[in-house]
VMD Tcl script that builds the backbone (N, CA, C; Angstrom):
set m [mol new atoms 252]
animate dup $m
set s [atomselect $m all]
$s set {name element resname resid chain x y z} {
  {N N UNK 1 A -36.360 -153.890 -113.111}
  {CA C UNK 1 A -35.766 -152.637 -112.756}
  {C C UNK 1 A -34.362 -152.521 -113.354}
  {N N UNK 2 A -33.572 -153.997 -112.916}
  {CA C UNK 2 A -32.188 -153.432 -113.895}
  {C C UNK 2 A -32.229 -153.437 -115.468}
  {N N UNK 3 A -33.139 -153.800 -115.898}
  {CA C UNK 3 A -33.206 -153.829 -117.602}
  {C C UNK 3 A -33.323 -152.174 -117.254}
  {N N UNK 4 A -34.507 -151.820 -117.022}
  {CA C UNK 4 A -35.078 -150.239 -117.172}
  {C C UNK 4 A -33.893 -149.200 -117.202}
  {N N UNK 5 A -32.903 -149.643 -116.076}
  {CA C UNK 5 A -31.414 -149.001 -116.042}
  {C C UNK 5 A -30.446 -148.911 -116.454}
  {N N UNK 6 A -30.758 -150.601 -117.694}
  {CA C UNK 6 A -29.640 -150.517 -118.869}
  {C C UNK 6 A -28.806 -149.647 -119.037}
  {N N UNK 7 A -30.081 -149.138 -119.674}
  {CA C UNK 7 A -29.928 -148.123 -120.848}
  {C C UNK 7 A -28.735 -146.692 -120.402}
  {N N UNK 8 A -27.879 -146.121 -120.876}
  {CA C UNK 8 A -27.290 -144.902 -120.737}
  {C C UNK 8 A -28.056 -143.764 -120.386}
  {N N UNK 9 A -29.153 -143.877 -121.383}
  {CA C UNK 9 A -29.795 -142.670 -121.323}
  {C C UNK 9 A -30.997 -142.510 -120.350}
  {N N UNK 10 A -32.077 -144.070 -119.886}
  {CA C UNK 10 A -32.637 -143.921 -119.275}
  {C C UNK 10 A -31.960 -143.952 -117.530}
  {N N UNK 11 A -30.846 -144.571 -117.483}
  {CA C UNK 11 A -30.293 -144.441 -115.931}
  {C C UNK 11 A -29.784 -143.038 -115.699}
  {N N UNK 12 A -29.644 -141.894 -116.631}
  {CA C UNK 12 A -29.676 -140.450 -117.065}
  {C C UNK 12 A -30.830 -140.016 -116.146}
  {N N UNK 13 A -31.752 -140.430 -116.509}
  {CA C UNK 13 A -32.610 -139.505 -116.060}
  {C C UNK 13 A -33.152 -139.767 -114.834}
  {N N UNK 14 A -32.869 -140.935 -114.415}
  {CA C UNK 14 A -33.093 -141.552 -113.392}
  {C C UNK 14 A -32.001 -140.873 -111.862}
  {N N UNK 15 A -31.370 -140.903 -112.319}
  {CA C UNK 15 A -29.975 -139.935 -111.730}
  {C C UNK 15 A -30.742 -138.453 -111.408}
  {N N UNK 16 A -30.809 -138.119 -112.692}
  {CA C UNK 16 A -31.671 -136.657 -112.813}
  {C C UNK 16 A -32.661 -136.717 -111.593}
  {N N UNK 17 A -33.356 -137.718 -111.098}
  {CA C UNK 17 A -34.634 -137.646 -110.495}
  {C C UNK 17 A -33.976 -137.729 -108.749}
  {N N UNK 18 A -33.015 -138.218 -108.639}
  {CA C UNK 18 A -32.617 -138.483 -107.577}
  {C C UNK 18 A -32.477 -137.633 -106.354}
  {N N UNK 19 A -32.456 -135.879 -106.489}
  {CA C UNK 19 A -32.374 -134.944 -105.932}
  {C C UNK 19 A -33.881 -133.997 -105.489}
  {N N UNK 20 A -34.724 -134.538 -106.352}
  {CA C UNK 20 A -36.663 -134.921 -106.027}
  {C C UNK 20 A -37.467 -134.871 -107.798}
  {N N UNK 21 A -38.282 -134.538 -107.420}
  {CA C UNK 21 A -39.390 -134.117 -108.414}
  {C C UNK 21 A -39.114 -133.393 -109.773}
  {N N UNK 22 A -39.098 -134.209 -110.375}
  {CA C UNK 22 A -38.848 -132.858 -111.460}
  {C C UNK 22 A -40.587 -132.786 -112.751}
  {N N UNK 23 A -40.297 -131.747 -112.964}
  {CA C UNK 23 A -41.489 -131.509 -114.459}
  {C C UNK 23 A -40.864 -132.473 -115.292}
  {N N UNK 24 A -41.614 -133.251 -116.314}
  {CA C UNK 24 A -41.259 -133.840 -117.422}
  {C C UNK 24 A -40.585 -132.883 -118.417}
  {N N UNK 25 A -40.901 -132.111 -118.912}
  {CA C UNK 25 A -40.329 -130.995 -119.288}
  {C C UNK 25 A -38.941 -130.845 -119.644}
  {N N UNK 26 A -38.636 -130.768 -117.873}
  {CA C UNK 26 A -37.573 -130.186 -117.480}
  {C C UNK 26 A -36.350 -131.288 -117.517}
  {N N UNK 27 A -36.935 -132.728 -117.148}
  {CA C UNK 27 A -36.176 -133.602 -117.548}
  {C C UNK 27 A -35.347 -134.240 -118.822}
  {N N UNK 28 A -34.277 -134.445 -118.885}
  {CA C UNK 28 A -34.126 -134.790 -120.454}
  {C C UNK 28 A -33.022 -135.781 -120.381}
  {N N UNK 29 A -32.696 -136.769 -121.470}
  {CA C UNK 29 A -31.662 -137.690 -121.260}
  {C C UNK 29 A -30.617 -136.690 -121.920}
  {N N UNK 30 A -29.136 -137.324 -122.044}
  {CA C UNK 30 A -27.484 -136.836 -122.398}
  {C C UNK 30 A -27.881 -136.854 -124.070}
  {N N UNK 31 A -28.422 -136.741 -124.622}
  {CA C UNK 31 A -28.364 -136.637 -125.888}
  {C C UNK 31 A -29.230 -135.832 -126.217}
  {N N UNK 32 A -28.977 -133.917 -126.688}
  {CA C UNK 32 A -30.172 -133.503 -127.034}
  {C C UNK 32 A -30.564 -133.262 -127.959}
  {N N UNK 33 A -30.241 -134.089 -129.141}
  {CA C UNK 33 A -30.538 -134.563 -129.918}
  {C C UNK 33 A -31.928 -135.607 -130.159}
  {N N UNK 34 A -31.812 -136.277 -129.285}
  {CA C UNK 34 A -32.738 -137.134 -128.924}
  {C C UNK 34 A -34.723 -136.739 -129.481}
  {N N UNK 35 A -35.096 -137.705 -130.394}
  {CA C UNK 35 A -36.707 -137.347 -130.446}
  {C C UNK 35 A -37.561 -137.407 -129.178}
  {N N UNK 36 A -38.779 -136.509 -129.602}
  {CA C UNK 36 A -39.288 -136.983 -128.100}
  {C C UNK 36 A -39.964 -138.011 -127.947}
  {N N UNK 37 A -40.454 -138.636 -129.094}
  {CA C UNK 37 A -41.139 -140.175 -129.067}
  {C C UNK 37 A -39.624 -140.884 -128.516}
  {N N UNK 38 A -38.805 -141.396 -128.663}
  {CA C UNK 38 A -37.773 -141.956 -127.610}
  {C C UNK 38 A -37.725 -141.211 -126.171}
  {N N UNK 39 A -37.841 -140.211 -125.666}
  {CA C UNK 39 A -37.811 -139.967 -124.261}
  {C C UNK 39 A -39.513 -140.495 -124.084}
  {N N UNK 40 A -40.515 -139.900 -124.852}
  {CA C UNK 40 A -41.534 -140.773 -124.405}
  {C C UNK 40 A -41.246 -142.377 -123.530}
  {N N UNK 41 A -40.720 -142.590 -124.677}
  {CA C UNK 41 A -40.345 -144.330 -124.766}
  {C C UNK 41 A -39.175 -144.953 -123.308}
  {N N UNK 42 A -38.847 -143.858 -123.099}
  {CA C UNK 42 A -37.842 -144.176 -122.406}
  {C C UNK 42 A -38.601 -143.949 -120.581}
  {N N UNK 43 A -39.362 -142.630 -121.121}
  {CA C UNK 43 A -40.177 -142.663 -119.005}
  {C C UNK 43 A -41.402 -143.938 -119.505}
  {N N UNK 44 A -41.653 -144.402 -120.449}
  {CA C UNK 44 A -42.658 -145.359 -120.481}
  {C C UNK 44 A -41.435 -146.552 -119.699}
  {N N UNK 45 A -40.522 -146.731 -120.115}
  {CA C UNK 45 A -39.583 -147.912 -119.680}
  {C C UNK 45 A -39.863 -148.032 -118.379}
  {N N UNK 46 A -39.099 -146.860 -117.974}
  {CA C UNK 46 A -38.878 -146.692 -116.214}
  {C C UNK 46 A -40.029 -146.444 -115.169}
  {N N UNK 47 A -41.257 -146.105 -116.312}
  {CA C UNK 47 A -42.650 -146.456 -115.753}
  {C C UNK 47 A -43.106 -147.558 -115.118}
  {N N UNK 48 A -43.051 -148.345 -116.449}
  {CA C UNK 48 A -43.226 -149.744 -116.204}
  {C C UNK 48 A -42.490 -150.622 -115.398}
  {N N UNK 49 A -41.082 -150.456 -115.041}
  {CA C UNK 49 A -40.518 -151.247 -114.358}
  {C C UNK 49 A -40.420 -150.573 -112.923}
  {N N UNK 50 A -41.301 -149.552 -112.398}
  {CA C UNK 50 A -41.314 -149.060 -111.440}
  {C C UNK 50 A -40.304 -148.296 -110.703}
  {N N UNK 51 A -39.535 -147.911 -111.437}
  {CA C UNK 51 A -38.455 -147.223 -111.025}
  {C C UNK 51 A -39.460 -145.934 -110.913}
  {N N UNK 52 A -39.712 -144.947 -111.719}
  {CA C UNK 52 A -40.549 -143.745 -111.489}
  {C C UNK 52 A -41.895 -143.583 -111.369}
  {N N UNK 53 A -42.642 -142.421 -111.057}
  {CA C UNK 53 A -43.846 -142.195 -110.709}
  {C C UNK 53 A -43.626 -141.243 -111.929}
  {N N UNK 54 A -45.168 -140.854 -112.587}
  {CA C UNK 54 A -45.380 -140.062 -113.487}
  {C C UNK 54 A -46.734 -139.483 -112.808}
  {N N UNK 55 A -47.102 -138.210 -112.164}
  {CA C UNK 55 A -48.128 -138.185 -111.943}
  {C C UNK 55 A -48.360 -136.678 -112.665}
  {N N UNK 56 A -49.773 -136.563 -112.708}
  {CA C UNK 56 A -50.287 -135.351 -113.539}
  {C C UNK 56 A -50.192 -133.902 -112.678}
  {N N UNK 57 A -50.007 -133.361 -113.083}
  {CA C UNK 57 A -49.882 -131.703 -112.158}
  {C C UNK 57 A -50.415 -130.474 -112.635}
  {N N UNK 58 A -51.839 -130.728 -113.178}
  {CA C UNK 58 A -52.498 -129.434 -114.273}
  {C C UNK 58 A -51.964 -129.806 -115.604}
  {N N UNK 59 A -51.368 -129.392 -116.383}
  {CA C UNK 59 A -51.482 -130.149 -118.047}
  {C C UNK 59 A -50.165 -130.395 -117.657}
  {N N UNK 60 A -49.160 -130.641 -116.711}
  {CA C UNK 60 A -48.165 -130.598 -117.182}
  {C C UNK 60 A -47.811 -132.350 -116.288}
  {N N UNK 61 A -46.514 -133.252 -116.457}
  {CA C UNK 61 A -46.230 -134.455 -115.822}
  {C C UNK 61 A -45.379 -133.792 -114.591}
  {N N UNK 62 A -45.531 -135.147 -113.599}
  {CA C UNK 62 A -44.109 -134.755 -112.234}
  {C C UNK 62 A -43.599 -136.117 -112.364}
  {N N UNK 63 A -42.598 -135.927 -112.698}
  {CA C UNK 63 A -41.556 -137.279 -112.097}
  {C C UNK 63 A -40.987 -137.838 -110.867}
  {N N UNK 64 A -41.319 -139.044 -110.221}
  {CA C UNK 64 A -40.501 -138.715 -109.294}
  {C C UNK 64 A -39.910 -139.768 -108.843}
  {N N UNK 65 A -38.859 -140.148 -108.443}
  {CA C UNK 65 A -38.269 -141.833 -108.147}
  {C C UNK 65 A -38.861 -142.439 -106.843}
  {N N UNK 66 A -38.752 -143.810 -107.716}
  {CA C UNK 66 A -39.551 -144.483 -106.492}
  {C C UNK 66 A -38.781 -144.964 -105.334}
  {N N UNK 67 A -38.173 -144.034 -104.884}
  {CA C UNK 67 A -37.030 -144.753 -103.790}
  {C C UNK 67 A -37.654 -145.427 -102.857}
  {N N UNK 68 A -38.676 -145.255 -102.132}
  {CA C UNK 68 A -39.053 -146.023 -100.501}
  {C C UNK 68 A -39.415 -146.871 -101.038}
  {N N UNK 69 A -40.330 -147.136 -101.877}
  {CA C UNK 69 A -40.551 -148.811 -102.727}
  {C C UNK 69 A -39.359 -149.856 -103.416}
  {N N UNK 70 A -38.827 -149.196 -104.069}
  {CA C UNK 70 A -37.287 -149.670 -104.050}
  {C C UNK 70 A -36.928 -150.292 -103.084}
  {N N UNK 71 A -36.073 -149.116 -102.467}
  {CA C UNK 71 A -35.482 -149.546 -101.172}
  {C C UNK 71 A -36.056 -150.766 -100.117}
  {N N UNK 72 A -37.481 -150.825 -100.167}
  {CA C UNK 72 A -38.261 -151.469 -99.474}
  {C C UNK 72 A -37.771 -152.762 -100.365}
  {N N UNK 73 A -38.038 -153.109 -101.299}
  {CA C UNK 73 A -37.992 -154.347 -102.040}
  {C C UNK 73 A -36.340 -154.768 -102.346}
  {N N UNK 74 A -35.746 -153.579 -102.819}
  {CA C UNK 74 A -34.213 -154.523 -103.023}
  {C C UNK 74 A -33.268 -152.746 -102.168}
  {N N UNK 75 A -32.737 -153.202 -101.073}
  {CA C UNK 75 A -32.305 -152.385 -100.195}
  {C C UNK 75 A -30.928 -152.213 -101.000}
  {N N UNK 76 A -30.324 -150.612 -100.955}
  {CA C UNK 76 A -29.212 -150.637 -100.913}
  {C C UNK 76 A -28.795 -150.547 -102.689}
  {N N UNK 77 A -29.730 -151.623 -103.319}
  {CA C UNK 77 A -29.449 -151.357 -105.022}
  {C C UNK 77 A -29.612 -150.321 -105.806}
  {N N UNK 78 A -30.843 -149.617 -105.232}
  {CA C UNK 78 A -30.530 -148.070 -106.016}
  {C C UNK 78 A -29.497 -147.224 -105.729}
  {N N UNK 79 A -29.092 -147.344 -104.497}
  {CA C UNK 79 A -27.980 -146.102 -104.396}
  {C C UNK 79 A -26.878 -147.020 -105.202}
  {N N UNK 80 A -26.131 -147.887 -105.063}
  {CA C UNK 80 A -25.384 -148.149 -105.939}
  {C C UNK 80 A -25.538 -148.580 -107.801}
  {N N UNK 81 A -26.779 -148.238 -108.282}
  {CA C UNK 81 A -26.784 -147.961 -109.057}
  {C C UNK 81 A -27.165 -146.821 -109.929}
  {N N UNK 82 A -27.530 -145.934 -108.792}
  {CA C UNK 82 A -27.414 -144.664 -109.530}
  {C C UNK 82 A -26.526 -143.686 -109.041}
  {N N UNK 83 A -25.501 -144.281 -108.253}
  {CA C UNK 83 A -23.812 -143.528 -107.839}
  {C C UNK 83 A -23.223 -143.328 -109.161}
  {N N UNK 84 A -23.090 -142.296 -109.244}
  {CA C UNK 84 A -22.026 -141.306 -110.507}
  {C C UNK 84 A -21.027 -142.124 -110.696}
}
mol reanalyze $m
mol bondsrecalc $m
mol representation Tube
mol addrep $m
């Protein structure tokens, strides 16, 4: 989970998620510049290390953070690492 948060851009969006659900879409890291094979690459990160949920919603993705699993497993570390 803290590798997944490294990153600038993926603890970006992770932040982003923190207020609920968002469309994939709608989500985006600080650079919009950015390709979308790297934001691919980047909710694949935070996929995998369980920080987010990616679930399907008609053709489109929902994002959403995995806080109660988190929290359940390492208490207290997400909010201080995704404090502004």
């Amino acid at each position: 989970m803290l590798f997944a948060l490294s990153d600038p851009e993926r603890l970006a969006i992770a932040r982003q998620l923190v207020d609920g659900p968002l469309d994939m879409a709608a989500c985006h890291a600080t650079d919009p510049n950015l390709p979308k094979s790297t934001k691919s690459h980047f909710m694949k990160v935070l996929r995998e290390a369980g920080v987010i949920r990616n679930e399907p919603n008609g053709r489109r993705r929902m994002l959403t953070l995995r806080r109660d699993d988190l929290d359940m497993l390492f208490p207290g570390l997400l909010d201080s690492v995704l404090r502004k």
